[in-house]
N, C-alpha and C positions, 0 to 999 in steps of 0.2 A: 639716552638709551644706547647700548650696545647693538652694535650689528647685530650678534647672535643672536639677541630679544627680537631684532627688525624680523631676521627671517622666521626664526618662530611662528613669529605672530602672524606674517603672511602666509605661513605655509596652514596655521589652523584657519585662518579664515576661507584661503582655498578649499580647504579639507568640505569647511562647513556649507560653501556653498555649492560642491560639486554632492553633498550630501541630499542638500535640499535639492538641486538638479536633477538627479536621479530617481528619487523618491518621488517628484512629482510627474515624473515619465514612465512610471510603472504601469503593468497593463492591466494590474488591478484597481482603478479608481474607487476611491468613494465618494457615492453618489451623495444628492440632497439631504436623503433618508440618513445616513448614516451606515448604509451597506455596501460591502464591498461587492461590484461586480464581477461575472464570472459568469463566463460562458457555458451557456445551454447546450445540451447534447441527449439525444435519445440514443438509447441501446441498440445496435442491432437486430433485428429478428432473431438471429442466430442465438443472443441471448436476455428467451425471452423470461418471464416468471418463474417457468417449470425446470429451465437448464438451471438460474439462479439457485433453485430449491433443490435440484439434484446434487451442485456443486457441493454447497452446505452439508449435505447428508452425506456422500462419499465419502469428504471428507471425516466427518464426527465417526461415521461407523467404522473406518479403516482406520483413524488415528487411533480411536478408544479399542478397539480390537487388536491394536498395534502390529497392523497389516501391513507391512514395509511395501509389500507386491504391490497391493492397492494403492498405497499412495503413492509409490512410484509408477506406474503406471497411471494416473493423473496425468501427468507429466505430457506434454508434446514432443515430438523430435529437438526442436530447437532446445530444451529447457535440458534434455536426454544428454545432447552433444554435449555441454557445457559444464556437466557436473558428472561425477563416476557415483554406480549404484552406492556403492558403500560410504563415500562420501553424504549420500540424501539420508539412508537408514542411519550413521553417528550424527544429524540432526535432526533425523524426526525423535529419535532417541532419547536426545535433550530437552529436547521440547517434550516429548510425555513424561520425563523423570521429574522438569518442574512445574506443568500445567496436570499433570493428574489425569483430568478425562475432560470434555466437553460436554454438558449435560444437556444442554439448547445453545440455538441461536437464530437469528433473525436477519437479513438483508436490509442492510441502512442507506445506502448510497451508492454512486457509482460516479468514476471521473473517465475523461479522454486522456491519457496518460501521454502520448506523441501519436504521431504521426511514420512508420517506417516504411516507404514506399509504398506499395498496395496495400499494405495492413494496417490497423489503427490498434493502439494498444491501448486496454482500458485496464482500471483498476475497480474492483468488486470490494466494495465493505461490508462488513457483516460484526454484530454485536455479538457476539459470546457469555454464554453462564459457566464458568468452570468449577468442577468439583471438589471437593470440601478439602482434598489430597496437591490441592494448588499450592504452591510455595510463593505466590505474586498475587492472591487477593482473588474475587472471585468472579469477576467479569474480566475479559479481554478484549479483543480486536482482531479478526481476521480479513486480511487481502489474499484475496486469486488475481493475478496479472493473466489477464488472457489478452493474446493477438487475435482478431477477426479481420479475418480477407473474405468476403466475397457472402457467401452465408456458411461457414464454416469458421470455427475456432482452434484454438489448441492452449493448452496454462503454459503458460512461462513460470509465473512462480506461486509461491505461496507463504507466506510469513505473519506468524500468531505470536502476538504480545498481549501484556496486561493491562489493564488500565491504572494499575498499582503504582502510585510512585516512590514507593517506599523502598 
């Protein structure tokens, strides 16, 4: 066998067992069952059903009214700093030229997204029906990134895809 085969070979079976290494040091195990674990978290007070349910609806009625004001003001300071008005209005923009309008949606879930000093930032999901003027099929997917400090929020972001993978 050639040297260059030797190291080859040792360099893939390195490969494959820092692959396996890894893999079995993930903080996601699976269990007995067959499920992967995943850490529990309750919402805030801050946000409880009815914040969730307002969220939802500001949104749908500002985006389908294509209320730039409204939905830039959503917005917290942090999310404000970081992006320029006109910047947010040429992608809500895009976003109702190929999503059409919102006709319903429902609240699916919710994650702990990190940890940033006092605040913990969560991620809000919500299942969407879009209207028949969709150019991506006719359900989607919405997140609200909100930080919560203390019992007080503010949105960091907001970002609507389809379920479409076409």
């Amino acid at each position: 066998m050639k040297p260059i085969h030797s190291v080859i070979i040792i360099l893939l079976a390195a490969n494959l067992a820092a692959t396996i290494w890894f893999g079995t040091q993930s903080q996601n195990t699976i269990s007995a069952k067959g499920k992967a674990d995943t850490t529990v978290h309750n919402l805030p007070d801050a946000i409880s059903s009815d914040v969730r349910k307002q969220l939802l609806e500001k949104f749908t009625v500002s985006f389908n009214n294509k209320d730039f004001d409204a939905l830039y003001n959503m917005f917290g300071p942090a999310a404000k700093a970081q992006v320029t008005r006109e910047s947010m209005d040429e992608q809500f923009n895009k976003l109702i030229k190929f999503f059409g309008a919102i006709e319903d949606g429902a609240f699916t879930h919710s994650e702990l997204a990190k940890t940033q000093g006092s605040s913990k930032v969560y991620v809000l999901y919500y299942t969407v029906k879009l209207s028949k003027e969709s150019q991506f099929g006719s359900t989607g997917n919405l997140r609200v990134t909100l930080a919560v400090q203390n019992n007080d929020f503010e949105v960091y972001g907001i970002y609507l895809n389809s379920d479409s993978h076409s």
